[in-house]
C-alpha positions as CSV (number, residue, x, y, z in Angstrom):
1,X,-0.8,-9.9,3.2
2,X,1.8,-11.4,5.4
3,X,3.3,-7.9,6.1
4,X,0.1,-6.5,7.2
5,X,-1.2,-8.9,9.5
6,X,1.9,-9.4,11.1
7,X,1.7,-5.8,11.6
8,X,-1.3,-6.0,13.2
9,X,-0.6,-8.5,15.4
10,X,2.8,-6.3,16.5
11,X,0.7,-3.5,17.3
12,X,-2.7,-5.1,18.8
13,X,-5.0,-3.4,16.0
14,X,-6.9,-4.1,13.4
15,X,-5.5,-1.9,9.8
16,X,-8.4,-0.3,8.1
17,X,-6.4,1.1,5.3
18,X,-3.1,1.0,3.4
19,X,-2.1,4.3,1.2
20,X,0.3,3.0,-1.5
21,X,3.1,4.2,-4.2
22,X,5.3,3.2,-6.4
23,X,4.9,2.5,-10.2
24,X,2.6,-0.9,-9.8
25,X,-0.2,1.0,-8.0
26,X,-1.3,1.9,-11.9
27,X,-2.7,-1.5,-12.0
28,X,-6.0,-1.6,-10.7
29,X,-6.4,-4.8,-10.9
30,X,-3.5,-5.2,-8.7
31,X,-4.7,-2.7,-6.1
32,X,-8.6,-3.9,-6.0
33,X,-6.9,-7.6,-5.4
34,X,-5.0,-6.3,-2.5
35,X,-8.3,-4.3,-1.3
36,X,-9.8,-7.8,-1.2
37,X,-7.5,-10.2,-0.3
38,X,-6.0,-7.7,2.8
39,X,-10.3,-6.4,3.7
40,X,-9.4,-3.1,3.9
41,X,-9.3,0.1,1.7
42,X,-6.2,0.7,-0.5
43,X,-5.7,3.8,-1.0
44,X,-3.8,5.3,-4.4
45,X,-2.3,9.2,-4.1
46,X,-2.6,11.7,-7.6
47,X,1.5,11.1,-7.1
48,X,2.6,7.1,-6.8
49,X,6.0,7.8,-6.8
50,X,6.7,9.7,-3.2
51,X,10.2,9.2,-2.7
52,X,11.2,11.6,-5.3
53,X,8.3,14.2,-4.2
54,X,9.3,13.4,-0.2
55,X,13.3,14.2,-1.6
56,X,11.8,17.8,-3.4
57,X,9.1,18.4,-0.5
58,X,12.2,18.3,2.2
59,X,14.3,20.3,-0.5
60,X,11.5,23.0,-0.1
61,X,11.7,23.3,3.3
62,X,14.8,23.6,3.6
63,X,15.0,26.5,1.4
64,X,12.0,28.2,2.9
65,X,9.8,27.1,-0.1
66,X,7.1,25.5,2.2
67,X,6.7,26.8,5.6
68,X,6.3,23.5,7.4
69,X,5.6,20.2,7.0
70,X,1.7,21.0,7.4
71,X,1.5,22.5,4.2
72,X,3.6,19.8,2.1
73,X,1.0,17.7,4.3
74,X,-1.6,19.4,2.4
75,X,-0.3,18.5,-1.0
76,X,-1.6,14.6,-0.6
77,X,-4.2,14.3,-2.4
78,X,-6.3,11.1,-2.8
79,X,-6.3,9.5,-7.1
80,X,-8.4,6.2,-6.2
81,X,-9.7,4.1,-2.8
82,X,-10.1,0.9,-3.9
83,X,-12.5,-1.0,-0.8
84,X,-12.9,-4.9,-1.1
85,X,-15.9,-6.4,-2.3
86,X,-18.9,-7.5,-0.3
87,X,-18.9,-11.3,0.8
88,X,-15.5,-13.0,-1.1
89,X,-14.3,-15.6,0.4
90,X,-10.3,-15.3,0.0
91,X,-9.9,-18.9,1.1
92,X,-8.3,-20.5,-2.6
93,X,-6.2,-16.9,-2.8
94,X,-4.9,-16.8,-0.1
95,X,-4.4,-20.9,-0.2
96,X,-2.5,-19.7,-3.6
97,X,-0.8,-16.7,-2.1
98,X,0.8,-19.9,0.5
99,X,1.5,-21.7,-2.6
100,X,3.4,-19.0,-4.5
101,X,5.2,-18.0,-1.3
102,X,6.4,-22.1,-1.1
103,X,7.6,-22.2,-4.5
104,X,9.3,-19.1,-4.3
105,X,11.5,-20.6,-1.6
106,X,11.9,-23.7,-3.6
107,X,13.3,-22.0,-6.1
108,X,15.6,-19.7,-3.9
109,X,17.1,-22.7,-3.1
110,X,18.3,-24.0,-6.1
């Protein structure tokens, strides 16, 4: 949440979606929460882990495999959009989201 709207702010807009990877997009639970919590669709691919399929997409091209990067573009394909819920108030989670944040640091420091 931090990362996002201090993104926003850098770049004057307002971020309607976030496309994910990695292994913890599997969670729903985890996804929808960031759907809600952020207001704005998170988006999971048929493939979560893209740094292995950017490694054999750029492999491909470089062999002639795939013709350009328009076509490896084409291979993105959506699993699950995850939207955020109609009228939660993320007050308390984002109040806990602070408070996780604070002990982390606490922590850090011992």
């Amino acid at each position: 949440m931090d990362v996002l709207k201090a993104m926003e702010a850098d770049a004057g807009v307002s971020i309607a979606e976030l496309r994910v990877d990695g292994g913890a997009t599997s969670n729903d639970l985890l996804m929808q929460f960031q759907a809600d919590l952020l207001n704005c669709k998170v988006i999971r691919p048929e493939v979560t882990e893209v740094t292995a399929i950017g490694a054999a997409y750029l492999a491909g091209l470089a062999i002639g495999f795939w013709e350009s990067i328009d076509q490896i573009r084409d291979q993105w394909k959506i699993n699950r959009t995850f939207t955020a819920e109609e009228g939660i108030d993320n007050t308390e989670r984002i109040k806990g989201w602070n408070r996780a944040v604070k002990a982390a640091r606490v922590n850090a420091e011992d």
